[in-house]
C-alpha positions as CSV (number, residue, x, y, z in Angstrom):
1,X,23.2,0.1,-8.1
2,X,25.5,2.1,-10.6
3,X,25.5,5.3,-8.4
4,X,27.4,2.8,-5.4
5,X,29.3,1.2,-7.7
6,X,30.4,4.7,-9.0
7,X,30.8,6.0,-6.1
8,X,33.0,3.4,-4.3
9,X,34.6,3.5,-7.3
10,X,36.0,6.9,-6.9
11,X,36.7,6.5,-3.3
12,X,38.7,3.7,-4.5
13,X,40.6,5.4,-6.5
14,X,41.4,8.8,-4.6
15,X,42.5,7.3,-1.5
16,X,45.2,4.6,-0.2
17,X,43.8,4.2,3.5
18,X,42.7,1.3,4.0
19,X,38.7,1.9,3.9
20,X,36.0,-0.2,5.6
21,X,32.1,0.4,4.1
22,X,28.9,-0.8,5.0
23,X,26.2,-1.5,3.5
24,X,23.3,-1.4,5.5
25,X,19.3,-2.6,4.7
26,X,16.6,-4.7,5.4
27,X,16.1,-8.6,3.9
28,X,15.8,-9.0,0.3
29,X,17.4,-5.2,-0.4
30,X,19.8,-6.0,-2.7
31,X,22.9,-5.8,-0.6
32,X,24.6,-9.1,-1.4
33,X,24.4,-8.8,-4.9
34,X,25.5,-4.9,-5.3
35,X,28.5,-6.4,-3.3
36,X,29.1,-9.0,-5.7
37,X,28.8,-6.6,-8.8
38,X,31.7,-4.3,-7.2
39,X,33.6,-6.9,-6.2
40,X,33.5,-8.2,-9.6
41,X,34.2,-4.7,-11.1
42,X,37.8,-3.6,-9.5
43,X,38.5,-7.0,-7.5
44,X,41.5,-7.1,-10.4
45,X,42.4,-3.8,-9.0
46,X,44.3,-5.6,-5.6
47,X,47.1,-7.7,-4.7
48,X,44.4,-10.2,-3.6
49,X,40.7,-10.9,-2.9
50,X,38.5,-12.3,-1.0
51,X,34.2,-12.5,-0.8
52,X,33.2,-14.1,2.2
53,X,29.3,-14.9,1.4
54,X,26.6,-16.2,4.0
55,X,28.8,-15.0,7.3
56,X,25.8,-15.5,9.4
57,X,25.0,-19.1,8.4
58,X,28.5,-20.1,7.9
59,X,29.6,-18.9,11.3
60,X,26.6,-21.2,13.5
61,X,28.4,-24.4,12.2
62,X,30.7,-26.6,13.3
63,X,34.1,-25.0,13.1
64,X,32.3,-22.3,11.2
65,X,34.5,-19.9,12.8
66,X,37.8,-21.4,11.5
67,X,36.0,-22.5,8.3
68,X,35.7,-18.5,7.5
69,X,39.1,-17.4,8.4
70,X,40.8,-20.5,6.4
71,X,38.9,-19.0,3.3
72,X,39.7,-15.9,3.8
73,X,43.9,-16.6,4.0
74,X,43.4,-19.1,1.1
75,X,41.2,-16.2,-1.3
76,X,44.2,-14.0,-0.8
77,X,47.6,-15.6,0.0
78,X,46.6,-19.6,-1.9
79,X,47.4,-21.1,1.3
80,X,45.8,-24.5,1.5
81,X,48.3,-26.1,4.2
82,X,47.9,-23.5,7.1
83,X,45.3,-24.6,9.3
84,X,43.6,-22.8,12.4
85,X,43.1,-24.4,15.3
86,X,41.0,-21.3,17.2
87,X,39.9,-17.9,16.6
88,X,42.8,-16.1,18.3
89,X,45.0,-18.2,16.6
90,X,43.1,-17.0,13.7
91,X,43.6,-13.1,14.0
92,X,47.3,-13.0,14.7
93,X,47.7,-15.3,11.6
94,X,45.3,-12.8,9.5
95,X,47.5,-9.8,10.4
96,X,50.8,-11.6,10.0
97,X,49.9,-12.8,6.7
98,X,47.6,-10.0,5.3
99,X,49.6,-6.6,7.0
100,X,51.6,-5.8,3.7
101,X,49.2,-6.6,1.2
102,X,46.9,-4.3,-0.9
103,X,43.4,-6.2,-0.9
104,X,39.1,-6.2,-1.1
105,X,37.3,-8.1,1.4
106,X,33.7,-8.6,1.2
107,X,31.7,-9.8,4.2
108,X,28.8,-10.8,3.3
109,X,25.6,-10.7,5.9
110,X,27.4,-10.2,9.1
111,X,25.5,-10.0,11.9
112,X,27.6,-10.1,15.0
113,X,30.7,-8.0,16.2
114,X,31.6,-11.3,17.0
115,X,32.5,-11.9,13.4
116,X,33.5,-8.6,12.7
117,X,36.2,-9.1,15.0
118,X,37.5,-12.2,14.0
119,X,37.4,-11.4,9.9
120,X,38.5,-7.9,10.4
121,X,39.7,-6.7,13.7
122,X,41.4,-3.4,12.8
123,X,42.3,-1.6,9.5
124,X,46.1,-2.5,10.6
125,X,45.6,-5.7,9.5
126,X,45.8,-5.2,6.0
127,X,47.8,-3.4,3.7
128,X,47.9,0.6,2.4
129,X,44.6,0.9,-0.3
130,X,43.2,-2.1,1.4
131,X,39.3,-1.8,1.1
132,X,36.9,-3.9,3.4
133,X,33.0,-4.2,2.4
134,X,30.4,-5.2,5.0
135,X,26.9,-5.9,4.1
136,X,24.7,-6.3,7.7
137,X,21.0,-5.7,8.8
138,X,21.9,-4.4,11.4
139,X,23.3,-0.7,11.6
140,X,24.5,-1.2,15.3
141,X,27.6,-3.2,13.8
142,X,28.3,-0.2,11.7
143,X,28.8,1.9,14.2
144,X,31.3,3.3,16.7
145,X,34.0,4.5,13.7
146,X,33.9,0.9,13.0
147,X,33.7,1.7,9.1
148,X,34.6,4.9,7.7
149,X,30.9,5.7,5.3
150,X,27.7,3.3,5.9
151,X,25.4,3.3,2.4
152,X,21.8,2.5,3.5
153,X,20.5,0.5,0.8
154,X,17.6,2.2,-0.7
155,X,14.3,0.2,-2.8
156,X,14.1,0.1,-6.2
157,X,11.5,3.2,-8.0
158,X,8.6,1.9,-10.0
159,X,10.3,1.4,-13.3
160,X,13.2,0.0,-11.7
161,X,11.0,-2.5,-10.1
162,X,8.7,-3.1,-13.2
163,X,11.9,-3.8,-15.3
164,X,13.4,-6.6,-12.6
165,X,10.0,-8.5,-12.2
166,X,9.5,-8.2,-15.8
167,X,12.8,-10.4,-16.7
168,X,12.2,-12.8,-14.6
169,X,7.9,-13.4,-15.4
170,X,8.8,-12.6,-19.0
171,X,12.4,-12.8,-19.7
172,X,11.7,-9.4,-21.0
173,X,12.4,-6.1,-20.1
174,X,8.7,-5.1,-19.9
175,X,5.7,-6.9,-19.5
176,X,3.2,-8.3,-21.9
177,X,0.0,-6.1,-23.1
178,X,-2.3,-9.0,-21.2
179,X,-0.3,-8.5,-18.1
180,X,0.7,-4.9,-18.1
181,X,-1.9,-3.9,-15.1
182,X,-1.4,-7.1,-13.1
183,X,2.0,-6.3,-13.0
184,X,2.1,-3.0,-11.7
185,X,0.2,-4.4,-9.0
186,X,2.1,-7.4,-8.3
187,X,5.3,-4.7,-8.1
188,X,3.4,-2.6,-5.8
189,X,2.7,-5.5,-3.6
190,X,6.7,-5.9,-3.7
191,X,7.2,-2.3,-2.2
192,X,10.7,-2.4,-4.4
193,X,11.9,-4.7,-2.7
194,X,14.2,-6.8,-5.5
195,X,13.8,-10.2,-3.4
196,X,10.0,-10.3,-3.8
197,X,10.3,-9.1,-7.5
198,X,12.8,-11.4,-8.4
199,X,11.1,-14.7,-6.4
200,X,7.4,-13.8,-7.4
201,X,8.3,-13.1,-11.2
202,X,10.1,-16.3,-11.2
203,X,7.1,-18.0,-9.6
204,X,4.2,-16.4,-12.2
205,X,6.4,-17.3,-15.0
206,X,4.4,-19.3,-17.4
207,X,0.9,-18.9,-15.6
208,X,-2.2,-17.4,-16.7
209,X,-3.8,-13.9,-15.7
210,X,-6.4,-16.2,-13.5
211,X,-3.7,-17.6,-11.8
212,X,-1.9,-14.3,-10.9
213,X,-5.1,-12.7,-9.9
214,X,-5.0,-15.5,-7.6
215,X,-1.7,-15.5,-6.3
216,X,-2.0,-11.8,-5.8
217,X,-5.3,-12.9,-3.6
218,X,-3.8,-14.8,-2.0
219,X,-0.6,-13.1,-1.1
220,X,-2.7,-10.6,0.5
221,X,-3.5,-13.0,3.6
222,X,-0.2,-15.3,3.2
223,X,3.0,-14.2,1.8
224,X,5.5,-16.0,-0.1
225,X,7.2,-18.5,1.7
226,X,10.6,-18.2,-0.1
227,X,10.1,-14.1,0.7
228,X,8.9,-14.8,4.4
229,X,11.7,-17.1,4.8
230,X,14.4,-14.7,4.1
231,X,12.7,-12.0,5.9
232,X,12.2,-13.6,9.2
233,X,15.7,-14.1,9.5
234,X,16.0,-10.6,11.0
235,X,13.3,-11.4,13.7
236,X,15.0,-14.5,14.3
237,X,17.8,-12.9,15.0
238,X,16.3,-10.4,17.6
239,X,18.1,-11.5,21.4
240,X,14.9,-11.2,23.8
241,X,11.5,-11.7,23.3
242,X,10.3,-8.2,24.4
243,X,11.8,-7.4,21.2
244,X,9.8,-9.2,19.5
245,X,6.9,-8.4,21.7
246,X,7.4,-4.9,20.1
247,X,8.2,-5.6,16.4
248,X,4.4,-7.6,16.3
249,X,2.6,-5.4,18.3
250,X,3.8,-2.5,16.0
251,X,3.4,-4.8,12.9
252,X,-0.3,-5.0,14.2
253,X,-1.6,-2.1,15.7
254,X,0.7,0.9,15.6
255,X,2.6,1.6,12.0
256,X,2.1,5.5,11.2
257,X,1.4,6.3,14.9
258,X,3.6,8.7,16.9
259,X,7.1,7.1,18.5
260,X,6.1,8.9,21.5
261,X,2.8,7.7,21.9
262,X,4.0,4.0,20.8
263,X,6.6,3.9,23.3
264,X,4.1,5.1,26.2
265,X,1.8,2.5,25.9
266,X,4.2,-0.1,25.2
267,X,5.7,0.9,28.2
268,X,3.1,0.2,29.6
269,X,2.9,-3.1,28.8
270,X,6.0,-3.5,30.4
271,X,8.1,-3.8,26.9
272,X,10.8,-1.1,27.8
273,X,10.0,0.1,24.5
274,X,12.8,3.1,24.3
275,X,15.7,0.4,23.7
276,X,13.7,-2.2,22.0
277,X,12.7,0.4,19.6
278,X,16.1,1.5,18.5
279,X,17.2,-2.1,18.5
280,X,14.5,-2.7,15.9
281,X,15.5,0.4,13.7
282,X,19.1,-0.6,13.4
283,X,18.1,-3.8,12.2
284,X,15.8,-2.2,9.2
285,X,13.1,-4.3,10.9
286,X,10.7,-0.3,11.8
287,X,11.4,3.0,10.4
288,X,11.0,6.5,12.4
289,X,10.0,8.9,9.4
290,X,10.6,12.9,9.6
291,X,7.4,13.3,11.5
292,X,8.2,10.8,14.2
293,X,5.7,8.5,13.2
294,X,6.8,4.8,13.1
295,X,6.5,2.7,9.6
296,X,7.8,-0.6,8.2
297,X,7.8,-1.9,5.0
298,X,4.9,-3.8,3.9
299,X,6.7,-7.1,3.6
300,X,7.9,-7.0,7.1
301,X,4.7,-5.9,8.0
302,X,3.1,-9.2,5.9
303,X,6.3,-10.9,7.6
304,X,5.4,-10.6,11.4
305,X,1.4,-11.2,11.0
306,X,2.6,-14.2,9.4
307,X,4.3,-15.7,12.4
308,X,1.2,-15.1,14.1
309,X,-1.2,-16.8,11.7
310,X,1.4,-19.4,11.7
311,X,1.1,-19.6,15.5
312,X,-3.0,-21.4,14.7
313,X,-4.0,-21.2,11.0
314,X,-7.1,-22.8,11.6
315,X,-8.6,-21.2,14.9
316,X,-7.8,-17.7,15.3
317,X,-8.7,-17.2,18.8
318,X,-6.0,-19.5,19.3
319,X,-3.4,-16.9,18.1
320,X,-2.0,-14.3,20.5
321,X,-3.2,-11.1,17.8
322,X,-6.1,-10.1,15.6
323,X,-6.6,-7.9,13.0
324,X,-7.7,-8.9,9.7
325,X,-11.7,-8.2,10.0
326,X,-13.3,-11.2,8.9
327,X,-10.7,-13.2,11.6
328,X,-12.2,-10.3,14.3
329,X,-16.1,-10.6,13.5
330,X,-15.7,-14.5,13.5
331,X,-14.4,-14.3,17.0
332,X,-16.3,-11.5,18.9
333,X,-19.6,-12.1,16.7
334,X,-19.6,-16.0,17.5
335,X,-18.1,-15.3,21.5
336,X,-14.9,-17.7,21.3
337,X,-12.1,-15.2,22.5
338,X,-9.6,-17.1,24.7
339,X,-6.9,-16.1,27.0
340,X,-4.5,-16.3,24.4
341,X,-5.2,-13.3,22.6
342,X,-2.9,-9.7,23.7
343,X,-4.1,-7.2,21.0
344,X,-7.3,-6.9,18.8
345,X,-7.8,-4.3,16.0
346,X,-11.4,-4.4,14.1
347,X,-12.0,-1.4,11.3
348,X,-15.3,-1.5,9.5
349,X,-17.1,1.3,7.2
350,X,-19.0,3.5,9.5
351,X,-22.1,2.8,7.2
352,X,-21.3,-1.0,8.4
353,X,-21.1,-0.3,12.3
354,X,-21.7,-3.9,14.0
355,X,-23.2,-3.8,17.4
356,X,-21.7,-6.5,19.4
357,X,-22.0,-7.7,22.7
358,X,-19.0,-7.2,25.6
359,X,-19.3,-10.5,26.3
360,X,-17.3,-11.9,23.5
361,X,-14.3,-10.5,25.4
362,X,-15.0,-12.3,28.8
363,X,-12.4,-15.0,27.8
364,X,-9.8,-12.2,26.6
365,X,-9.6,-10.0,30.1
366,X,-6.4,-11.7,31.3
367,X,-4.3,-11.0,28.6
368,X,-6.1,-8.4,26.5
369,X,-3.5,-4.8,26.3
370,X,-4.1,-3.4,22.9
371,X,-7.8,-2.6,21.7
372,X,-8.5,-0.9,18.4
373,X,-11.6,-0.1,17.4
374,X,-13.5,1.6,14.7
375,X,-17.2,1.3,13.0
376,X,-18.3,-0.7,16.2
377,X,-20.9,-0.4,18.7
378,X,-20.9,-2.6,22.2
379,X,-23.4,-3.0,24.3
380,X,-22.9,-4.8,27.9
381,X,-20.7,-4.8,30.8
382,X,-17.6,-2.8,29.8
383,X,-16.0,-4.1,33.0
384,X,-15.6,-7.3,31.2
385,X,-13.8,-5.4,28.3
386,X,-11.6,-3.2,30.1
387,X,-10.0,-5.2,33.1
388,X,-6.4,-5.0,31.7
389,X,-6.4,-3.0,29.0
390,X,-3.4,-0.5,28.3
391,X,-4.8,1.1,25.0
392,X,-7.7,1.6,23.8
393,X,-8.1,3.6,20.0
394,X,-12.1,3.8,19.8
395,X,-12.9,5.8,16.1
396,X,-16.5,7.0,16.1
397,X,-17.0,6.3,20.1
398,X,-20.7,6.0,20.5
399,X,-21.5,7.5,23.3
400,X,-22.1,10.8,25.3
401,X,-19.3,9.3,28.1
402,X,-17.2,6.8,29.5
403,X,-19.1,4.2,31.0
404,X,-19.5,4.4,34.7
405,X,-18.2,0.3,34.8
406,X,-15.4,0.9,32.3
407,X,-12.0,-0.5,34.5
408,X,-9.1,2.1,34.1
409,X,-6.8,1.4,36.7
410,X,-4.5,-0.4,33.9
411,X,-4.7,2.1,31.4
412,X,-2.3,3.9,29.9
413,X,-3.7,5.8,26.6
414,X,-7.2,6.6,25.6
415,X,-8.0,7.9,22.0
416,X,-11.5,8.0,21.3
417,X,-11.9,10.5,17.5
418,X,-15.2,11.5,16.0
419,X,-16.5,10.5,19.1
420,X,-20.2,11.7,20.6
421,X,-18.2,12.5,24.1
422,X,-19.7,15.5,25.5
423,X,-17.6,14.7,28.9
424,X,-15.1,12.4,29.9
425,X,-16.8,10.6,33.2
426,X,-20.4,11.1,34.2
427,X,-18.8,11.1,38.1
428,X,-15.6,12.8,39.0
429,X,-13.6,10.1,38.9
430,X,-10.0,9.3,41.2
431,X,-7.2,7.6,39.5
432,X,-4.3,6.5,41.5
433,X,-2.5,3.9,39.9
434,X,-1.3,6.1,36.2
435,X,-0.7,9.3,35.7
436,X,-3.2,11.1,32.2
437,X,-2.5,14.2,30.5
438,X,-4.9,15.4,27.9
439,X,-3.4,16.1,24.4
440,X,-5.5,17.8,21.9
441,X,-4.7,17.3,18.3
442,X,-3.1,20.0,15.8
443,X,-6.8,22.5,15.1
444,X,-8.8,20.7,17.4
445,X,-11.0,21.7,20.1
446,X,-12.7,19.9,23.3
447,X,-16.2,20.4,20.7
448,X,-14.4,18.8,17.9
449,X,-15.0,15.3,19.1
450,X,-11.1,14.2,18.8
451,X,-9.1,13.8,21.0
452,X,-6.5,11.5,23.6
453,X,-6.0,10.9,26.8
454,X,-2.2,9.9,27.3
């Protein structure tokens, strides 16, 4: 936080343009109260000032709109007797009033160009030195020359992160002896994120270490609801449902996988996952690492399996994803798979390997795209299985070839690693509805046992 505040700082001080900045990151980040700190460090600096908090909730309300600008002319100017009747109205009073005078502007939270527009239309509107801060989650707001430098809000390091949690479950700087391991994993559940330091420090105040060990247990299958609250605000916020579609399928299934792989089979699926997937990085919702291989922070991760468990917390055949193991062997061991389910992910040790029956997926046909598999053996009629499948990821494939019966008129990636396939079909096989191209991993050979069809 004090290498922003430093840094703005200087800007501030070398320049009189009038500057826009944004401050870009996901939920939770930090980006509110970093604003606050430098708006409380040089707001004496200007003629007038002005921190616009909560844009994004202030704005759905009635007159919200209005509400916002009024606040704005009265933070700077003490205006209380000029009142708005529109938005228009609004702007040309803004740059009437505001034009000559030296000020800092926070918006905080904005979300729509919308708002950007009516709060700050153009640097013209205020005066030379002027400076304009803009905290979003969503980079696409940034963009365009919009502002003149975006600061992507990084998490906090380890001792960062030990020292917030610690003042809130200790009012200390450090933790107690008796809690000292708990804690480090109770901040590495947190991922730096200051929101979940600050909320679940606040929450273990006070409580024993049988308690935490429980929370912590507990957080592992439901998150916070104060944390999951803020967080979902961003998926809220996404316009269409493929969108979303996307963010839960990669929240699922396909975190640390290859964008261009992802955005086949999703593709696929019908998800037009080229746009959706940039749409979900510019609101800090996925990340694309240096090796092209998609990630998201854990919370977000914990955030959008959430809203499916949410979806049926009782029956999970009910919800429209599965993935946590004991969920998966409930369902396929005990048959009850319904239409409702899209994607199913089942890891066990390889000393575990379950043998289960293709019939547990007869219900799951009509809907069933995404199949990942690993430590499992089927036995039956893979027609049943395979009907509409798009992916299949089968670790430790059992056998010598692709079943004879196994549909593949809908699919659109096959990944079968330390396999026992000595060919591909047992037939020669004609597919006319999706193109294939083999890819052989990095050091790997045909022999090897690992590889894709794409």
């Amino acid at each position: 936080m004090l290498d922003m505040i430093q840094l703005l700082d200087k800007d501030i001080e070398q320049s009189n343009d009038v500057i826009l900045l944004g401050m870009w990151g996901m939920g939770g980040v930090g980006k509110t109260t970093i604003a606050k700190a430098i708006y409380n460090k040089i707001g004496r600096d200007f003629e007038g000032r002005s921190f616009l908090a909560n844009i994004r909730e202030v704005w759905e309300r009635n007159f919200g709109q209005v509400e916002l600008q009024e606040q704005l002319l009265f933070d700077i100017n003490k205006e209380m007797t000029t009142k708005i009747q529109n938005i228009e109205s609004g702007k040309n009073i803004l740059k009437d009033r505001l034009w000559h005078k030296r000020v800092l502007i926070v918006l905080d939270d904005v979300n729509t160009l919308e708002q950007m527009n009516a709060l700050c239309g153009s640097s013209k509107w205020f005066g030379s030195g002027s400076r304009i801060i803009i905290t979003t989650r969503d980079k696409h707001i940034l963009s365009r020359n919009r502002v003149s430098q975006v600061f992507k809000m990084k998490h906090l390091d380890e001792n960062e992160s030990i020292e917030l949690f610690s003042w809130h479950a200790f009012k200390n700087a450090t933790p107690t002896k008796d809690f000292a391991e708990i804690s480090r994993d109770v901040v590495e559940y947190s991922g730096g994120l200051p929101l979940a330091l600050e909320v679940l420090g606040s929450y273990l105040l006070d409580r024993s270490v049988i308690e935490w060990q429980c929370v912590l247990e507990k957080l592992r299958r439901i998150p916070n609801n104060q944390v999951q609250k803020k967080l979902k605000i961003s998926y809220d916020a996404l316009n269409e449902d493929i969108e979303k579609e996307i963010f839960l399928n990669i929240a699922c299934f396909f975190i640390d996988m290859d964008t261009n792989d992802v955005t086949h089979i999703l593709n696929g699926c019908g998800l037009f996952a080229e746009i959706g997937i940039s749409i979900l990085i510019e609101r800090s919702l996925v990340t694309v690492d240096a090796k092209d291989r998609l990630g998201m922070h854990d919370l977000l991760r914990d955030m959008g399996r959430e809203i499916i468990r949410e979806e049926s917390p009782e029956v999970f055949e009910e919800r429209c994803r599965l993935w946590f193991h004991e969920d998966v062997l409930d369902v396929l061991s005990k048959q009850t798979g319904t239409k409702s389910i899209k994607g199913l992910a089942l890891k066990l040790p390889r000393a575990n390997a379950k043998c289960l029956s293709t019939k547990a997926f007869k219900e799951m046909t009509t809907r069933l795209r995404l199949l990942q598999l690993d430590g499992v053996k089927l036995d039956g009629d893979f027609e049943i299985l395979s009907r509409n499948l798009r992916w299949l990821c089968w670790n430790g494939f059992p056998l010598t070839h692709i079943p004879t019966d196994f549909y593949r008129e809908s699919l659109v990636s096959i990944e079968l690693e330390n396999s026992n396939v000595k060919r591909v079909w047992k037939e020669a096989q004609v597919l006319l509805s999706i193109s294939f191209y083999l890819n052989f991993r990095p050091g790997c050979t045909f022999e090897s046992n690992s590889w894709r069809l794409l």
